[in-house]
N, C-alpha and C positions, 0 to 999 in steps of 0.2 A: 442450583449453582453447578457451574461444571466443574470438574475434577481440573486443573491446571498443574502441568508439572515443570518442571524445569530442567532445560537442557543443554549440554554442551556439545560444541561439534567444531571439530577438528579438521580443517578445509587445508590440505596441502600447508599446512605451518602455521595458519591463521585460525584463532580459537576465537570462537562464537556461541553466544550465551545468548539462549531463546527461550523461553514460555510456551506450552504446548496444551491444548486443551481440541475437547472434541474427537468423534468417529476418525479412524486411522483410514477407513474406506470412502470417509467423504472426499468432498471436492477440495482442495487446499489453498488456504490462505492466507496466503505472506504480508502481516504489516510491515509498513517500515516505521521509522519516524523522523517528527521532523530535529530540526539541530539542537534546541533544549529539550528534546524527550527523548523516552527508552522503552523498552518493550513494557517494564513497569506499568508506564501510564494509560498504556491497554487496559491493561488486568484491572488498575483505578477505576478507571473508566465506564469498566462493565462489557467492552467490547469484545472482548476473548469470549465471556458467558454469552452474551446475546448471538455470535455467530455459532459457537460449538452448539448452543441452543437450535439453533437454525439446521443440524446435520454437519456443518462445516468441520473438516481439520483443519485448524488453525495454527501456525506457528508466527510469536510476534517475536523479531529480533533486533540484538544490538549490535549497531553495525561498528566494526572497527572503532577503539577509541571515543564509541561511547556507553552508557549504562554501564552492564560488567562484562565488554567485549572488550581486550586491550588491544591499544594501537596496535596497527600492524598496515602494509605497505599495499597489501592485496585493495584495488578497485572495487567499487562495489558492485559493479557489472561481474566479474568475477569471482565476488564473495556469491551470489545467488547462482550466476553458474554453478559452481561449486557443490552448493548444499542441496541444489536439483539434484545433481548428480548424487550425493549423498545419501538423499533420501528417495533415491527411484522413482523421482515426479517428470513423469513428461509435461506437463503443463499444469500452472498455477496460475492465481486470481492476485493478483498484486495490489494492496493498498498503502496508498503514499502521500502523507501530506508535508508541503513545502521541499524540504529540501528530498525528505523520502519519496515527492510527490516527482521532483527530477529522477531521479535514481529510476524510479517504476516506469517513466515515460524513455527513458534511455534505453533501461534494461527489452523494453519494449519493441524498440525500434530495432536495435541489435538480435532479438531475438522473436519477432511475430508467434513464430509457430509454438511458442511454450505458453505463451500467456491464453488465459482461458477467458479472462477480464480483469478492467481493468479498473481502478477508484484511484481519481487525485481531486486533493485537497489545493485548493490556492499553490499550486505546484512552483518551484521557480525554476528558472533556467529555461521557460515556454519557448522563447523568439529562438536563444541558440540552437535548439532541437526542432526548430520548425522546418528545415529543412525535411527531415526523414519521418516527420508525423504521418503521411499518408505511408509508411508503411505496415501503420499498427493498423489492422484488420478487425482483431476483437471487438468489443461492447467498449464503449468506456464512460464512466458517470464522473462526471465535473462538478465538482459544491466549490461555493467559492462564498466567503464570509462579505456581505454587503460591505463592511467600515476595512475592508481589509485592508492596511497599510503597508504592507511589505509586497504582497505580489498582486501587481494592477489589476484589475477586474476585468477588462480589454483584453487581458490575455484572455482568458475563457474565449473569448470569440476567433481568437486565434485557431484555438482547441477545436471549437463548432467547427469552423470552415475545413480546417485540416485533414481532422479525423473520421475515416470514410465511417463510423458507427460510434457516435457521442450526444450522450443527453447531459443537460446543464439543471443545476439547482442553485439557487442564490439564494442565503440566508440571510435576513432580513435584521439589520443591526448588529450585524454579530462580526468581529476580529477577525486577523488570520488566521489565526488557530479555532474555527468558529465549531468542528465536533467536541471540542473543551466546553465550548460555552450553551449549546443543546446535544446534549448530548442525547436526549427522545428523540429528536428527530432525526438527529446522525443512526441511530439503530434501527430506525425506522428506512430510510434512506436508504442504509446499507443493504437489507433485509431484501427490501422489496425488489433493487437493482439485481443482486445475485439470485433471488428466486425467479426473476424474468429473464434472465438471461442466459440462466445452463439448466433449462430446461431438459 
């Protein structure tokens, strides 16, 4: 099991409550989450252990108003601005699913050259952001829950066409939230995407 700690960070007036596990010299990886989760449901999950297991520095956070990050007015393009800067990362590996999965793909767009790679979950907000998709350069791995009811499954093909470096996985019965519902093969998934990719 990895050592997990917990951390606060103070981003120009906006305080952010993260979970931290894994090598300080690894590669870094920022979950998000989606709008009923919190960095918490990582650490649940087993996700924090299986990447820090992987070499990975990991940081999962709670963005603004939600988990134990309180409201506050800071963007979340901003809020990760921010805590790059904070924490002397020039490029990070973004995992985002749903609304996290928008946030990663924004943050993305606005900023190419920090993202290292990148993981969305049945992300929303696909079509309004399809404009600026071909400017995300990186890796990016697409899982999208077969029964998923909330963000269309068509989007992913959106994703494919757009993104000049995306591979697609579709989980077979499984919700929107479908890393909740396998979560072996989410670890497996995740694993195998970032040990291929930042070779």
């Amino acid at each position: 099991m990895a050592s997990i700690t917990e951390k606060n960070f103070t981003l120009d007036g906006c305080s952010i409550h993260a979970l931290e596990a894994g090598p300080l010299d690894g590669p870094t990886v920022i979950l998000l989450h989606g709008m009923k989760f919190q960095a918490q449901t990582w650490w649940e999950l087993g996700t924090l252990d299986a990447l820090a297991g992987s070499g990975m520095h990991v940081l999962a956070i709670d963005m603004p108003g939600f988990g134990q990050s309180p409201e506050h007015a800071m963007p979340p393009g901003e809020v990760l601005t921010q805590l790059m800067k904070k924490c002397e990362l020039e490029q990070v590996i973004l995992v985002g699913p749903s609304m996290g999965g928008r946030i990663a793909l924004e943050f993305a767009i606005a900023h190419p050259d920090s993202i290292k790679a990148l993981v969305v979950v049945g992300p929303v907000g696909v079509e309004e952001n399809r404009a600026g998709l071909s400017r995300i350069t990186a890796p990016v791995l697409v899982i999208w829950g077969e029964e998923d009811q909330v963000s269309p499954i068509a989007h992913s093909e959106t994703l494919l066409n757009e993104l000049a470096d995306a591979r697609r996985e579709i989980y077979p019965q499984a919700p929107h939230p479908c890393y909740l519902e396998q979560p072996d093969r989410w670890h497996a998934s995740l694993k195998k995407f970032l040990t291929d990719s930042i070779k």
